[in-house]
N, CA, C and O atoms as a GROMACS GRO file, in nm:
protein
  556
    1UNK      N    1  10.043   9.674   6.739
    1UNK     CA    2  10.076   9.659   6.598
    1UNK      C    3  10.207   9.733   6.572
    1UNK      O    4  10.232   9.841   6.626
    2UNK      N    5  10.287   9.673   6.490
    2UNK     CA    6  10.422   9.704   6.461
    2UNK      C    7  10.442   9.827   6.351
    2UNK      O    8  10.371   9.819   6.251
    3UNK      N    9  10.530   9.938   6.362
    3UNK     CA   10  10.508  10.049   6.245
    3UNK      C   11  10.487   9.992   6.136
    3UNK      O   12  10.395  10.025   6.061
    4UNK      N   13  10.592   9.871   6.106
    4UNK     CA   14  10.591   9.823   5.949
    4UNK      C   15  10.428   9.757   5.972
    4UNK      O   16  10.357   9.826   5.900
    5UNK      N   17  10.371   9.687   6.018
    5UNK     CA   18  10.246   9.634   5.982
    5UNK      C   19  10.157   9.762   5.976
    5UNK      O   20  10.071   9.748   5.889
    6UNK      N   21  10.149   9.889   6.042
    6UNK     CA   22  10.091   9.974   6.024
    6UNK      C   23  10.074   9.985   5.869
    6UNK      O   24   9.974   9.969   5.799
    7UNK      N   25  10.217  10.021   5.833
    7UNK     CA   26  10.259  10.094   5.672
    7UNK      C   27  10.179  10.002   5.571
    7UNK      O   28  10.091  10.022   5.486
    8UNK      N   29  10.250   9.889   5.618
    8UNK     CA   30  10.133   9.806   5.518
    8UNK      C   31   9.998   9.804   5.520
    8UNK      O   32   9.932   9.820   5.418
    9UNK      N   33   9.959   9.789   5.612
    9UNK     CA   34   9.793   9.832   5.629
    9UNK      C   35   9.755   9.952   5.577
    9UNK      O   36   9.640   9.954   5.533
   10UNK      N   37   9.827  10.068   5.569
   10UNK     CA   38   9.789  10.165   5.513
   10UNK      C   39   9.794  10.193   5.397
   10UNK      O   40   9.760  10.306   5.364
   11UNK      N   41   9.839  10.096   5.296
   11UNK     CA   42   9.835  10.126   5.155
   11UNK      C   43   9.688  10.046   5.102
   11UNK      O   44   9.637  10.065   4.992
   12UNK      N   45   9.623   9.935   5.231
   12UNK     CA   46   9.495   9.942   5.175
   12UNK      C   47   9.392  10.032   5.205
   12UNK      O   48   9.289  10.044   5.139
   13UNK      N   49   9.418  10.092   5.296
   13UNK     CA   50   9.321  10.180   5.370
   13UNK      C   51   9.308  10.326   5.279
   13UNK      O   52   9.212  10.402   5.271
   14UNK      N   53   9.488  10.336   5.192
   14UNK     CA   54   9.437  10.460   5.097
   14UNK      C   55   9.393  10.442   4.985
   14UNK      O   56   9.359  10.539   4.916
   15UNK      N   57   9.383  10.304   4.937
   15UNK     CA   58   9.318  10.252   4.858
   15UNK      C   59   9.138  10.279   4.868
   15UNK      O   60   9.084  10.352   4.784
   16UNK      N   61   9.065  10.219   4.969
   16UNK     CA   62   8.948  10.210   5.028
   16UNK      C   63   8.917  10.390   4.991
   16UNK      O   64   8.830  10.429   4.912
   17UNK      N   65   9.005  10.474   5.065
   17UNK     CA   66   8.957  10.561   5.093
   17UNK      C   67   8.980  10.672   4.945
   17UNK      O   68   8.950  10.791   4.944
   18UNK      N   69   9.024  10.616   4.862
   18UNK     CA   70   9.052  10.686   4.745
   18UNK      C   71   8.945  10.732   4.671
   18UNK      O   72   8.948  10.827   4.592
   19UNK      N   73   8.822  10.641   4.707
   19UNK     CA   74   8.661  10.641   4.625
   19UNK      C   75   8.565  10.703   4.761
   19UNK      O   76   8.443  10.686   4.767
   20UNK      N   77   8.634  10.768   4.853
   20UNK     CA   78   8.560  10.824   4.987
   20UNK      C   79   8.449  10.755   4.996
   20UNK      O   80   8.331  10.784   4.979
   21UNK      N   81   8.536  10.607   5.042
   21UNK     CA   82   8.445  10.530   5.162
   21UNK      C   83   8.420  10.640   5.288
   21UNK      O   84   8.475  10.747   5.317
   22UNK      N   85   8.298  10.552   5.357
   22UNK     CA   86   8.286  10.623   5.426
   22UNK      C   87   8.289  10.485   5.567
   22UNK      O   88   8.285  10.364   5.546
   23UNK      N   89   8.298  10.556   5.715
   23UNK     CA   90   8.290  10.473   5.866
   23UNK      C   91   8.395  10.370   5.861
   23UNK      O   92   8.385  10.268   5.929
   24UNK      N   93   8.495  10.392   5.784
   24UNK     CA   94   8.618  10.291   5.731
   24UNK      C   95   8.669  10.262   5.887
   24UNK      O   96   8.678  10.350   5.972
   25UNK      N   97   8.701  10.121   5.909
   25UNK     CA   98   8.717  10.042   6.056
   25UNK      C   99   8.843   9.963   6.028
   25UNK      O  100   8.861   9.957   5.906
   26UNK      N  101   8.950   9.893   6.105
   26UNK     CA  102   9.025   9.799   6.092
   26UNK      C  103   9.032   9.736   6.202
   26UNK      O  104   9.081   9.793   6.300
   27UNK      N  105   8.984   9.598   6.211
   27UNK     CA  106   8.981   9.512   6.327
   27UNK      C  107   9.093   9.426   6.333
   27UNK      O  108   9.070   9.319   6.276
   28UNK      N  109   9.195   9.433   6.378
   28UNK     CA  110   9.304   9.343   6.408
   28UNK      C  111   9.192   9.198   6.458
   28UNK      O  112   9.122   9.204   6.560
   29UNK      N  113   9.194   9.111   6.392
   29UNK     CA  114   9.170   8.985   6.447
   29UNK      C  115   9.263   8.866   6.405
   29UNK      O  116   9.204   8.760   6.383
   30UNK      N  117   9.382   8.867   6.393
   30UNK     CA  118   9.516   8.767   6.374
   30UNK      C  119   9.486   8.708   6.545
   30UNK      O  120   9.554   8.610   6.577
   31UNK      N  121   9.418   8.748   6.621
   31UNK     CA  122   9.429   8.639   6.742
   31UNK      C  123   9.332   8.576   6.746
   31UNK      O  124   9.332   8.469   6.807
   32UNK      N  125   9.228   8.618   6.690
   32UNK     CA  126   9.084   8.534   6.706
   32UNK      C  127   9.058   8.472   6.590
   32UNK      O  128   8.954   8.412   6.614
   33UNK      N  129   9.100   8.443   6.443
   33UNK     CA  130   9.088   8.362   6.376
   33UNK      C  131   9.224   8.375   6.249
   33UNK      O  132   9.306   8.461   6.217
   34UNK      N  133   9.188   8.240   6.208
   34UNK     CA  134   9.342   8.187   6.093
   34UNK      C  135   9.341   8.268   5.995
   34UNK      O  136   9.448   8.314   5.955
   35UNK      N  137   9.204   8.308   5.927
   35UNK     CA  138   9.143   8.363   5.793
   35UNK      C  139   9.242   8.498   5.768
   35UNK      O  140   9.314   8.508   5.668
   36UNK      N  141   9.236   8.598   5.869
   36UNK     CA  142   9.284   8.683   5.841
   36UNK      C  143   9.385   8.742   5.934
   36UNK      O  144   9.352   8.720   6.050
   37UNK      N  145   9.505   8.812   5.922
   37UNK     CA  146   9.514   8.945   6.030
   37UNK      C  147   9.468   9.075   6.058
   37UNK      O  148   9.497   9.145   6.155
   38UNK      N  149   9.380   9.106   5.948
   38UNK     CA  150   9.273   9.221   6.001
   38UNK      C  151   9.192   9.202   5.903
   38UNK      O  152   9.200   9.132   5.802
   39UNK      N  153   9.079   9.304   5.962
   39UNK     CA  154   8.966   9.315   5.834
   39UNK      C  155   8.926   9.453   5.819
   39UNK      O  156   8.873   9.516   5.910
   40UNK      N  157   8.950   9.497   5.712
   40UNK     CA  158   8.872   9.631   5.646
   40UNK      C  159   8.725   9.663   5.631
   40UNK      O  160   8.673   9.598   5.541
   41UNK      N  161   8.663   9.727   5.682
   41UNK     CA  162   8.561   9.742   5.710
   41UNK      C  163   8.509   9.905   5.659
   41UNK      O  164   8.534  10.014   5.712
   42UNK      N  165   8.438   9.875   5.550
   42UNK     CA  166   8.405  10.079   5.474
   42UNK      C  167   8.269   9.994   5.436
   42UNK      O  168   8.229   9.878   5.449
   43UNK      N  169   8.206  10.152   5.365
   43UNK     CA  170   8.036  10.172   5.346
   43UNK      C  171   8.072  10.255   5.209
   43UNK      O  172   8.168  10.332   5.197
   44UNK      N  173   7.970  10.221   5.104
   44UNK     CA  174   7.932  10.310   5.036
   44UNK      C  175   7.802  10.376   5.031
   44UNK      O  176   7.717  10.308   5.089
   45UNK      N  177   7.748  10.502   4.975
   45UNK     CA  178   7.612  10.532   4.980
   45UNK      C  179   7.542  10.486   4.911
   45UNK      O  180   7.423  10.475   4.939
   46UNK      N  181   7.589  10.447   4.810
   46UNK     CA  182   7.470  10.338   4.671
   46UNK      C  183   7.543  10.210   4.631
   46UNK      O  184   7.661  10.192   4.660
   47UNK      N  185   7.491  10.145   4.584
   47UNK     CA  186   7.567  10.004   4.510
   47UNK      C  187   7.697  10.039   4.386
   47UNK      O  188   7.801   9.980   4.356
   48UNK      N  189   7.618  10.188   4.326
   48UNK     CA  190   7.752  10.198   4.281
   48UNK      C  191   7.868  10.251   4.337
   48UNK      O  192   7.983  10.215   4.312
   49UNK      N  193   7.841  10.322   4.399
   49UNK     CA  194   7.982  10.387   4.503
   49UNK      C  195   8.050  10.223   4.528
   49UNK      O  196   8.156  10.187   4.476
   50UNK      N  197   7.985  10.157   4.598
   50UNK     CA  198   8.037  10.045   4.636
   50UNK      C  199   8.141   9.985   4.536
   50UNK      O  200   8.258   9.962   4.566
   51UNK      N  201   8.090   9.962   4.418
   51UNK     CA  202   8.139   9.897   4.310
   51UNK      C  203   8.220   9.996   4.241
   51UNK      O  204   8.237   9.952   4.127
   52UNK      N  205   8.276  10.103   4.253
   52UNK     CA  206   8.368  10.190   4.222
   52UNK      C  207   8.449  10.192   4.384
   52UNK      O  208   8.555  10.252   4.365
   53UNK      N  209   8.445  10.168   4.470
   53UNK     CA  210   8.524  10.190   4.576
   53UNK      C  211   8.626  10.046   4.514
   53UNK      O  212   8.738  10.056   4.463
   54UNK      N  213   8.560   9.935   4.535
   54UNK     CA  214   8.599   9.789   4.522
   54UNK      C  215   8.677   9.796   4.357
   54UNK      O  216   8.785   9.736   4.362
   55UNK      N  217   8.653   9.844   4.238
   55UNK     CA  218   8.747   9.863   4.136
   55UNK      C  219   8.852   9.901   4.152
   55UNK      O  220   8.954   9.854   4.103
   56UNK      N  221   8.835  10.036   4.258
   56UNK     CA  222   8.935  10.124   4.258
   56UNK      C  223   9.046  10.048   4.318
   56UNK      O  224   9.161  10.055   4.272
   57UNK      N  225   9.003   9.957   4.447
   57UNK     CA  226   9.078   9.929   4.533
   57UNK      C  227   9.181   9.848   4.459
   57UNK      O  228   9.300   9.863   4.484
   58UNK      N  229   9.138   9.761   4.370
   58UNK     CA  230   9.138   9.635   4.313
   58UNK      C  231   9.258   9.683   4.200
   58UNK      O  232   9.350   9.604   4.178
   59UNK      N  233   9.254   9.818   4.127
   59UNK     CA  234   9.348   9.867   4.044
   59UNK      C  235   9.444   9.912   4.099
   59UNK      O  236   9.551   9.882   4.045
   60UNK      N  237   9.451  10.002   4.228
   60UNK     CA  238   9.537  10.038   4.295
   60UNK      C  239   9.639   9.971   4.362
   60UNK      O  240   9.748  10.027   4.367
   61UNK      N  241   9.626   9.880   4.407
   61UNK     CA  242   9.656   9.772   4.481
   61UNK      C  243   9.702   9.661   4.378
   61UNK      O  244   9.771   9.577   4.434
   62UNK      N  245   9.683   9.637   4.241
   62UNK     CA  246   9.738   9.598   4.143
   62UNK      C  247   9.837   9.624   4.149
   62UNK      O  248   9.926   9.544   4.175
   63UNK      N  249   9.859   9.774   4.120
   63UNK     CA  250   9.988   9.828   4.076
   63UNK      C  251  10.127   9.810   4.173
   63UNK      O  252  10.244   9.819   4.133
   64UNK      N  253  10.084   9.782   4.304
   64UNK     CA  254  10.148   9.784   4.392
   64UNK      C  255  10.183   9.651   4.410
   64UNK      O  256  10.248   9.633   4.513
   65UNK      N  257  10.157   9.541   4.336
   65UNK     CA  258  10.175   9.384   4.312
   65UNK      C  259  10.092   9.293   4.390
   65UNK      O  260  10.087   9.170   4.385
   66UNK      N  261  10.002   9.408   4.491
   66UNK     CA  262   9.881   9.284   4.568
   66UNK      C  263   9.797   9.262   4.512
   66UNK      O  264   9.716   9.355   4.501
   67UNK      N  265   9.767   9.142   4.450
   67UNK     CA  266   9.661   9.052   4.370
   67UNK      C  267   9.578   9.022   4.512
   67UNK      O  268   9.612   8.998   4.628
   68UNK      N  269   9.465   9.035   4.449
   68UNK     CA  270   9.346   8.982   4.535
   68UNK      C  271   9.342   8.839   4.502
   68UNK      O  272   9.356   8.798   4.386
   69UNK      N  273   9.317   8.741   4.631
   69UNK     CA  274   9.263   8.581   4.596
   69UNK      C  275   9.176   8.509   4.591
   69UNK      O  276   9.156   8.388   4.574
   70UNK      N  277   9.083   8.666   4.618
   70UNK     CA  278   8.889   8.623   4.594
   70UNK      C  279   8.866   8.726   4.631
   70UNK      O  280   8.896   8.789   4.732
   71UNK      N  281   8.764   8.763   4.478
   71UNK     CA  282   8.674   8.873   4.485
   71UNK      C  283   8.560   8.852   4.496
   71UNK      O  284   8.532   8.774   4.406
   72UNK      N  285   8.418   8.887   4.588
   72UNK     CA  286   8.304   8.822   4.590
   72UNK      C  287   8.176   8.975   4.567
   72UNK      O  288   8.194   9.084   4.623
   73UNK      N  289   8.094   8.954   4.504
   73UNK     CA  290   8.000   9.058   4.516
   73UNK      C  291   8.003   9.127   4.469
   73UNK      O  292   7.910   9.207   4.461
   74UNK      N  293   8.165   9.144   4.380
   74UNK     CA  294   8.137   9.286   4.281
   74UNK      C  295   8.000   9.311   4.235
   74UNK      O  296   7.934   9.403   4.284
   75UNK      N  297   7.951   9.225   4.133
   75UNK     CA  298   7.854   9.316   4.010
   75UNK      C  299   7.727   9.314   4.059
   75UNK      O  300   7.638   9.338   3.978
   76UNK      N  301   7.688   9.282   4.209
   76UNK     CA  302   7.588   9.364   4.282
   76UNK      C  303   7.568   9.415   4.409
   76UNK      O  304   7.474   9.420   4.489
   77UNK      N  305   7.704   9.458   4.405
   77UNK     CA  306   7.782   9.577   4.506
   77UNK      C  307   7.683   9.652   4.647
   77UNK      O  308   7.680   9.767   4.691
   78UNK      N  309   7.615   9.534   4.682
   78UNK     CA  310   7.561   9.520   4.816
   78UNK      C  311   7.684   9.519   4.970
   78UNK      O  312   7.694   9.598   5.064
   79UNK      N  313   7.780   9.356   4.926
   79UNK     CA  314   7.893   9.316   5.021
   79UNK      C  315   7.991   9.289   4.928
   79UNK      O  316   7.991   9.189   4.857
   80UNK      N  317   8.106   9.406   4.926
   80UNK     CA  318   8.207   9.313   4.856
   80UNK      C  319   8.292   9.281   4.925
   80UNK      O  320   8.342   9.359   5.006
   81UNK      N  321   8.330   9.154   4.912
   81UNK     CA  322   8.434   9.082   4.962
   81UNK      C  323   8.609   9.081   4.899
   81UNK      O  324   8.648   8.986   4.831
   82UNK      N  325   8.662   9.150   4.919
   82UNK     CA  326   8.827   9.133   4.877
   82UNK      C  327   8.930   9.074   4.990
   82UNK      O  328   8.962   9.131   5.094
   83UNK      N  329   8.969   8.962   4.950
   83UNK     CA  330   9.050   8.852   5.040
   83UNK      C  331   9.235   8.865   4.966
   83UNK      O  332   9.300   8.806   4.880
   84UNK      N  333   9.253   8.964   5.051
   84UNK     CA  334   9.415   8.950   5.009
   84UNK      C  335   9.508   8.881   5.072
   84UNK      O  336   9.629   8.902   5.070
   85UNK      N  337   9.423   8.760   5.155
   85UNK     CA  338   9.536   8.710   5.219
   85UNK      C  339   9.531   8.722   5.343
   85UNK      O  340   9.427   8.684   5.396
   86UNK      N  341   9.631   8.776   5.422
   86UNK     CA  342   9.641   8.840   5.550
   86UNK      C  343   9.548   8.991   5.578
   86UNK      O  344   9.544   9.050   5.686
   87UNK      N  345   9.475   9.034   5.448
   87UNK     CA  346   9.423   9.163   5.488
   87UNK      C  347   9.268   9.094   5.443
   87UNK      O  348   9.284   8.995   5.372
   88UNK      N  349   9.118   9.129   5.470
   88UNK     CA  350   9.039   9.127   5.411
   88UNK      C  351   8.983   9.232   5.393
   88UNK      O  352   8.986   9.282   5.506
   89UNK      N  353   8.934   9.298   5.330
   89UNK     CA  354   8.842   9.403   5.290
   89UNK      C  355   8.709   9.382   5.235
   89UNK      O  356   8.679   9.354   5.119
   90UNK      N  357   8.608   9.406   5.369
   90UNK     CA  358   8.459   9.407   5.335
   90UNK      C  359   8.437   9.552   5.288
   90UNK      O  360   8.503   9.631   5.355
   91UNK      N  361   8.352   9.617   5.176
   91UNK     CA  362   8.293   9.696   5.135
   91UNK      C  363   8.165   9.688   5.122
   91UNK      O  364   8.115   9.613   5.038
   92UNK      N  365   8.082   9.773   5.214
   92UNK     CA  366   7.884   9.730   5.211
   92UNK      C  367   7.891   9.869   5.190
   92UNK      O  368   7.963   9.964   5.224
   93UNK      N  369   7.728   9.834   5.080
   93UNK     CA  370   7.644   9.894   5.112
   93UNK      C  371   7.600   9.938   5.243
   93UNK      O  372   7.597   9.843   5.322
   94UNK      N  373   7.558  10.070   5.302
   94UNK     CA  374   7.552  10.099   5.416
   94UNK      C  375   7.405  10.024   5.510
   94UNK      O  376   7.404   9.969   5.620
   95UNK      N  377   7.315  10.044   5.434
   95UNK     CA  378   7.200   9.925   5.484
   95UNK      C  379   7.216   9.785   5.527
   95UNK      O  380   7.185   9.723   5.628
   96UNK      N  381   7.286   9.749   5.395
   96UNK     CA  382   7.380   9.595   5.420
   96UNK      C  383   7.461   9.535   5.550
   96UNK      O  384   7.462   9.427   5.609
   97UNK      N  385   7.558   9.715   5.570
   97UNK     CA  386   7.659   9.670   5.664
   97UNK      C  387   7.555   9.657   5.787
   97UNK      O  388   7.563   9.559   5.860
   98UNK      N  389   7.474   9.741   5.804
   98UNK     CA  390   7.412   9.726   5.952
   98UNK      C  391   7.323   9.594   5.958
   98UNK      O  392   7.271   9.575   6.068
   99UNK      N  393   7.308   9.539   5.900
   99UNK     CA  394   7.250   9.425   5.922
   99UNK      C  395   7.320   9.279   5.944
   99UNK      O  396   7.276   9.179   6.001
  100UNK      N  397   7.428   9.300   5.885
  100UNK     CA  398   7.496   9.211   5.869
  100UNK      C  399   7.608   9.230   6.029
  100UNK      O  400   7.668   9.133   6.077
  101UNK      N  401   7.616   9.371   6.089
  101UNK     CA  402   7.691   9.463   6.191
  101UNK      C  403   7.812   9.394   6.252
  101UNK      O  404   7.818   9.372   6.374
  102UNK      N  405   7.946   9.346   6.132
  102UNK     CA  406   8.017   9.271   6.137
  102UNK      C  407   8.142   9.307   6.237
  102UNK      O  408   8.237   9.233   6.262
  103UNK      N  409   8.118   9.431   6.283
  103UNK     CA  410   8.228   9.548   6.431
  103UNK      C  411   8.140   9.438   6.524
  103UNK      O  412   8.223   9.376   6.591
  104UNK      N  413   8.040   9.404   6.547
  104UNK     CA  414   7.930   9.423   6.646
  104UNK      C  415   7.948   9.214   6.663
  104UNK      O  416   7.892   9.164   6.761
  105UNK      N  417   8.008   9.140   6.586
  105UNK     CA  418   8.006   8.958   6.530
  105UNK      C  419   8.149   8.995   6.584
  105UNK      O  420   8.173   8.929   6.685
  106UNK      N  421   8.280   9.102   6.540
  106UNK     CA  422   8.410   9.060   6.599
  106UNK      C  423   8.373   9.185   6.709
  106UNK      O  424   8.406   9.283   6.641
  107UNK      N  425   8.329   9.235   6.825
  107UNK     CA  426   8.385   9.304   6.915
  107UNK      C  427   8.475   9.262   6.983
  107UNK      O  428   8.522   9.343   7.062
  108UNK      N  429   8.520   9.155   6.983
  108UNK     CA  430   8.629   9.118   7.069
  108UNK      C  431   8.803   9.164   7.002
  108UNK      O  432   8.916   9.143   7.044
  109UNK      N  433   8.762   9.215   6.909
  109UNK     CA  434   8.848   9.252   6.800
  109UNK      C  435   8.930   9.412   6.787
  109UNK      O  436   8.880   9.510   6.732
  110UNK      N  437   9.064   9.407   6.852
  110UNK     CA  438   9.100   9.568   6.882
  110UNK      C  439   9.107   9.635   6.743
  110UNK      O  440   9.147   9.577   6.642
  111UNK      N  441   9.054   9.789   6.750
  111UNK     CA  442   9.008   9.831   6.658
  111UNK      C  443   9.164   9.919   6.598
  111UNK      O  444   9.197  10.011   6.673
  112UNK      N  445   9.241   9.900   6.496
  112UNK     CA  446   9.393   9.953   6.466
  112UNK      C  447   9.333  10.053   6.405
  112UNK      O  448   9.215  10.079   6.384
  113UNK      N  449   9.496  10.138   6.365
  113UNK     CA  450   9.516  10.268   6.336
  113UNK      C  451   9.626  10.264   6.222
  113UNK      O  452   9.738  10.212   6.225
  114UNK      N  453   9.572  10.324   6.132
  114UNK     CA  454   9.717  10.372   6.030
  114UNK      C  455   9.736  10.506   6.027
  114UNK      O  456   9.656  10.581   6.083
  115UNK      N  457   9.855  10.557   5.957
  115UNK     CA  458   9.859  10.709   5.942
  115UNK      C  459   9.740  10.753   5.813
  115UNK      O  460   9.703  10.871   5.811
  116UNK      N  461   9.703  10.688   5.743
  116UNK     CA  462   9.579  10.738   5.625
  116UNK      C  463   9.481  10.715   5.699
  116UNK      O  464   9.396  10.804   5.684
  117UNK      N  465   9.442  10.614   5.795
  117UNK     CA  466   9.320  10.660   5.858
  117UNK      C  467   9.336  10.758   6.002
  117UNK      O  468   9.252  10.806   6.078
  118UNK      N  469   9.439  10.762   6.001
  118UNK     CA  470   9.372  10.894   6.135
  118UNK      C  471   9.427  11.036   6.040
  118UNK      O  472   9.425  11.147   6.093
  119UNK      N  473   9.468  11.018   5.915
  119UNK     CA  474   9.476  11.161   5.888
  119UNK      C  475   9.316  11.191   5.853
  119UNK      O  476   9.252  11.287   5.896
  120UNK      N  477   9.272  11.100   5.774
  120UNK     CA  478   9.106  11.078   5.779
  120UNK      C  479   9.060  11.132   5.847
  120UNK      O  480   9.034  11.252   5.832
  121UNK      N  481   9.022  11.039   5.988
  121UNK     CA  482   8.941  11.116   6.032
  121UNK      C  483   8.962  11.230   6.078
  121UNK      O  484   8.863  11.300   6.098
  122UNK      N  485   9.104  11.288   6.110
  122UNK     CA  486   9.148  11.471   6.146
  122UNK      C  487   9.014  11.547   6.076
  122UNK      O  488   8.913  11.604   6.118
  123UNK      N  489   9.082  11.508   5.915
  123UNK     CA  490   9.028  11.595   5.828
  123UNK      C  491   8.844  11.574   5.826
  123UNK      O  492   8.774  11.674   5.808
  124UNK      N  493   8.801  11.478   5.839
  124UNK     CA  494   8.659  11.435   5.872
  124UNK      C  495   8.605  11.517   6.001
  124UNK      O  496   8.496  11.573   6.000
  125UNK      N  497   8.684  11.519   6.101
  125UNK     CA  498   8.663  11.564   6.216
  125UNK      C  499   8.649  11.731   6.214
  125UNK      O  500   8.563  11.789   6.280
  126UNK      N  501   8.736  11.794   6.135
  126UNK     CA  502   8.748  11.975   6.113
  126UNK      C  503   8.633  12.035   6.022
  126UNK      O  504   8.572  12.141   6.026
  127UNK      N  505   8.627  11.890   5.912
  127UNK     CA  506   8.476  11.950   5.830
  127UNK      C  507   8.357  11.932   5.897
  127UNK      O  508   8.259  11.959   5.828
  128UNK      N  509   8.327  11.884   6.047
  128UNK     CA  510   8.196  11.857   6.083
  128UNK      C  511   8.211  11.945   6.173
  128UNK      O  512   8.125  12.031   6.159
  129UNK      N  513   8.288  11.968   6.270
  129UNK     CA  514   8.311  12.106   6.390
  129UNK      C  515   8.249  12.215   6.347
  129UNK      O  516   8.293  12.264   6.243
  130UNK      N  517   8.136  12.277   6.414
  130UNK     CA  518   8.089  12.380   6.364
  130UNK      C  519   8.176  12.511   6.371
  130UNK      O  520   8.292  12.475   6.393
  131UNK      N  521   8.170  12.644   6.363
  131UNK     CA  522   8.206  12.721   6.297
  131UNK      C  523   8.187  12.812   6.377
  131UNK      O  524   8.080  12.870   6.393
  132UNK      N  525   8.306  12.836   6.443
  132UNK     CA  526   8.250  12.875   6.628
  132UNK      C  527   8.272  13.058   6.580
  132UNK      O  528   8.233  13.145   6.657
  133UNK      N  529   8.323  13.086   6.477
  133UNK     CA  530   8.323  13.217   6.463
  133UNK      C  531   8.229  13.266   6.488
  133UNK      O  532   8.233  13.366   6.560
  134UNK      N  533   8.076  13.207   6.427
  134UNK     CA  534   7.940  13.280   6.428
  134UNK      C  535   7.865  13.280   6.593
  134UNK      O  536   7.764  13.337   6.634
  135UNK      N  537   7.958  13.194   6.658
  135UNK     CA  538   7.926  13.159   6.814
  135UNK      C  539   8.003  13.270   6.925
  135UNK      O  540   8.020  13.246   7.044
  136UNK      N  541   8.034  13.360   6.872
  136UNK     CA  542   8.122  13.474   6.967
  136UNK      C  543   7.989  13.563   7.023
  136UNK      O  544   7.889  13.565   6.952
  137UNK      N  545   7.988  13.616   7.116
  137UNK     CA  546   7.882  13.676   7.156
  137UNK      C  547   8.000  13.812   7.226
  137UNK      O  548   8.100  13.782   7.291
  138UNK      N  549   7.957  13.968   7.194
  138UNK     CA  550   8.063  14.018   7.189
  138UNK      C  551   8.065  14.123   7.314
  138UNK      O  552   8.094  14.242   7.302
  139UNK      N  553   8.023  14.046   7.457
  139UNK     CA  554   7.935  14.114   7.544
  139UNK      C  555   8.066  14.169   7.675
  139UNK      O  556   8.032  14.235   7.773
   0.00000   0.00000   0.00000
């Protein structure tokens, strides 16, 4: 993937992540089908998280002149569907997503990187590392 396609990808991804989605994925699939060149892939913990992630995205991404060209599922924020074109953005419910386990339908699908999602997960990654201070043994 090219820096500039990165950059662009990353103004949806800080979108997504503005309402702290959570397990946020990007599957480059521009080789395996016409529909899209990648797909966004986040979880919320309730239907409403969901449906405040998918507003948010939807205002943010306004402002920035990307109109969505189908919105599906908002107002019972199980799967939402946002089709921008060359980007798609699924938002599930987290029960939803595993059933539906849409990483698991494209594995053939290389998994990309922007700079908002790997600052993500850094910062995801330092808040779960335990806290090795209390792990010194002073022998």
């Amino acid at each position: 993937m090219s820096a500039n396609a990165s950059l662009q990808l990353d103004a949806y991804v800080q979108a997504v992540l503005g309402k702290k989605a959570e397990r946020v994925v990007i599957l480059g699939v521009h080789d395996l089908t016409s529909i899209a060149d990648a797909f966004i892939i986040c979880s919320g913990r309730s239907n409403r998280q969901v449906m405040a992630i998918a507003e948010h995205v939807k205002t943010t991404l306004k402002k920035q002149s990307k109109q969505a060209l189908r919105i599906e599922g908002l107002k019972e924020g199980h799967w939402v569907l946002m089709d921008y074109g060359d980007v798609i953005i699924h938002i599930f419910y987290e029960p939803v997503r595993s059933f539906y386990d849409l990483e698991g339908l494209w594995a053939d699908a290389p998994r990309l990187k922007t700079p908002a999602l790997e600052e993500w997960r850094r910062r995801r990654a330092e808040r779960e590392a335990p806290d090795s201070a209390g792990d010194f043994s002073g022998d």
